[in-house]
Steps between C-alpha positions, in 0.01 A plus 500: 500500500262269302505092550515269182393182665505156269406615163679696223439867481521729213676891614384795265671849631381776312650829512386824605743692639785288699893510418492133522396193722653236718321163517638326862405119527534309781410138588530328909621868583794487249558694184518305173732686331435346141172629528569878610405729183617884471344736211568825457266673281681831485827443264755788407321475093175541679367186268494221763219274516181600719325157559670224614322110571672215657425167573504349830414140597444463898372080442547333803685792700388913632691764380475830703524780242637860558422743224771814650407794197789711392419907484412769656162604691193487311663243265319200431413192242201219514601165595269197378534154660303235331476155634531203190 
């Protein structure tokens, strides 16, 4: 879990190795639905997109992020957090 505390952040997932990736956000202890974000990077045409960046502002509030990876063992991608 990773805390986004009063500022926007920028997401980058990269990657490497993982089915997919399931982006939990929660705020006072409760999920904020419009914010949860699901990627799979592992389609049935094999041509699915391998980086993914989002945008998320945390002004005036702290989110508690969950990144929960989708795959098997030894599976893995890069996950880059940058404060604006």
């Amino acid at each position: 879990m990773v805390t986004f505390e009063d500022a926007p952040y920028h997401v980058t997932i990269q990657n490497d190795s993982l089915a997919g990736v399931f982006v939990l956000v929660t705020e006072n202890g409760r999920i904020r639905p419009d914010l949860v974000m699901r990627q799979f990077f592992k389609g049935p045409l094999g041509n699915t997109p391998q980086l993914t960046t989002f945008d998320l502002d945390a002004t005036g509030t702290v989110f508690e992020v969950t990144f929960i990876p989708l795959g098997g063992i030894d599976t893995s991608a890069n996950v880059i957090i940058q404060k604006q």
